[in-house]
N, C-alpha and C positions, 0 to 999 in steps of 0.2 A: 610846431616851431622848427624851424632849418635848421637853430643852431644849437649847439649843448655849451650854455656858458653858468659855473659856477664855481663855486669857492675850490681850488686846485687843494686837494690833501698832501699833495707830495711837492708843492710849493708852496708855501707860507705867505702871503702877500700878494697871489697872484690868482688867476679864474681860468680855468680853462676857455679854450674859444677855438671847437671842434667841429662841424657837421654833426648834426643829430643820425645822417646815414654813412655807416661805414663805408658803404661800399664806394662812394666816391672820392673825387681827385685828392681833397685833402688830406684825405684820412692814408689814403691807399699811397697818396706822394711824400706827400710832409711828413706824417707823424703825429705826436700830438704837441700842440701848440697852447700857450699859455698867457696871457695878455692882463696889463693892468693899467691905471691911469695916474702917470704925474705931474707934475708941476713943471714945467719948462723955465729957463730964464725970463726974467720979466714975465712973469707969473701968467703965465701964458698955459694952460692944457696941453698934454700930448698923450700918446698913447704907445705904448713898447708893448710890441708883440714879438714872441720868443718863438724860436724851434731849436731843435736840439737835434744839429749835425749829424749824420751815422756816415758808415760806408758807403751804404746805396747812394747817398745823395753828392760821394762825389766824381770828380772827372776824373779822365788819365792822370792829370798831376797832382793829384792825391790831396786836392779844395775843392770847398762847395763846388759844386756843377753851379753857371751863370743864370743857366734854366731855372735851377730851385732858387736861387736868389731875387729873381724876375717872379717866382708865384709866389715867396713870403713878403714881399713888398705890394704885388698884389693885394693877396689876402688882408695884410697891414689897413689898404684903404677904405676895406669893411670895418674893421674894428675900430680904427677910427670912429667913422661916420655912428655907429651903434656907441660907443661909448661918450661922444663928444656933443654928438648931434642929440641925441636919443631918438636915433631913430631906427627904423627898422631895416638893416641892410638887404636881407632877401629880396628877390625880384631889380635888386639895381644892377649895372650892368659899368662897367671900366671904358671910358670915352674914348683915353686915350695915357700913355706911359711914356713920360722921358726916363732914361735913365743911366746914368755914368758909372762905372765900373772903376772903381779908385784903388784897390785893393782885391787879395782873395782873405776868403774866408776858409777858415780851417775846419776840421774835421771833430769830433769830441769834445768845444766848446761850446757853449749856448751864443747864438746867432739873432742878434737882436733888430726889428724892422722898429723907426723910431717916427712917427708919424703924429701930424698938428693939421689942420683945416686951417687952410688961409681966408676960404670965403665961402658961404653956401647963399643957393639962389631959389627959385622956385623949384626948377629941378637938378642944377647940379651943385656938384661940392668940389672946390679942388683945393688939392691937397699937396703937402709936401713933406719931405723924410730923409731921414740917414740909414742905411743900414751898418752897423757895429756889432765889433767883437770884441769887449773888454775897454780898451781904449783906442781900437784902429776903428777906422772908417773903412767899410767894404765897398759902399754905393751911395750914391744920391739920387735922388727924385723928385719928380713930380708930375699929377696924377691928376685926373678928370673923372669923376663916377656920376651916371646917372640915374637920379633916385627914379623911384618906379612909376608907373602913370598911375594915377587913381582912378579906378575902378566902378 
């Protein structure tokens, strides 16, 4: 399995949702990341998936780097698709990413990617999301992934 997703010990209510291999971008960029699934207005599904800010992750002016912001919104539209869809994100591949930059986001806060599925097809899903910190708004989005070919 690609991914290591299960009940988080050091968050209460939440699952981890790491690469099974360290040695890659996730692990080695992000950190570890934590994700779970709730109820949107109008009872709608969505999915928050979390990282937790360090130093490294930011720029000269001492906020998230745009960069990291751009891969936890990424990342975001797997855990979607795996928690929403039930399906298997490995092998899918990101079409395409709008994304607006509303705010920065701070350093030693939890950094929340806020993600719902507008619509899935045979092979794609597209999506759309906030990123938040608390109660600001960092970014918006919306996103294209294509699920994998069958084999």
């Amino acid at each position: 399995m690609a991914f290591s997703y299960g009940p988080s010990d050091q968050h209460p209510g939440w699952f981890t949702w790491n690469l099974a291999d360290p040695t890659r971008f996730n692990a080695q960029t992000m950190g570890d990341l934590v994700v779970r699934e709730e109820e949107a207005p109008g009872g709608k599904r969505q999915v928050r998936l979390r990282m937790f800010p360090e130093r490294r992750h930011s720029n000269l002016l001492d906020a998230v780097h745009g960069g990291v912001t751009l891969a936890l919104i990424d990342i975001s539209l797997f855990s979607a698709m795996r928690l929403l869809l039930n399906g298997d994100a490995a092998g899918s591949v990101t079409l395409d990413l709008a994304t607006q930059f509303i705010g920065a986001g701070r350093i030693g806060q939890p950094l929340d990617s806020v993600c719902e599925v507008l619509r899935e097809t045979g092979r794609l899903v597209f999506l759309r999301g906030l990123v938040v910190q608390e109660d600001e708004t960092v970014a918006s989005f919306t996103g294209t992934v294509r699920k994998p070919s069958r084999k």
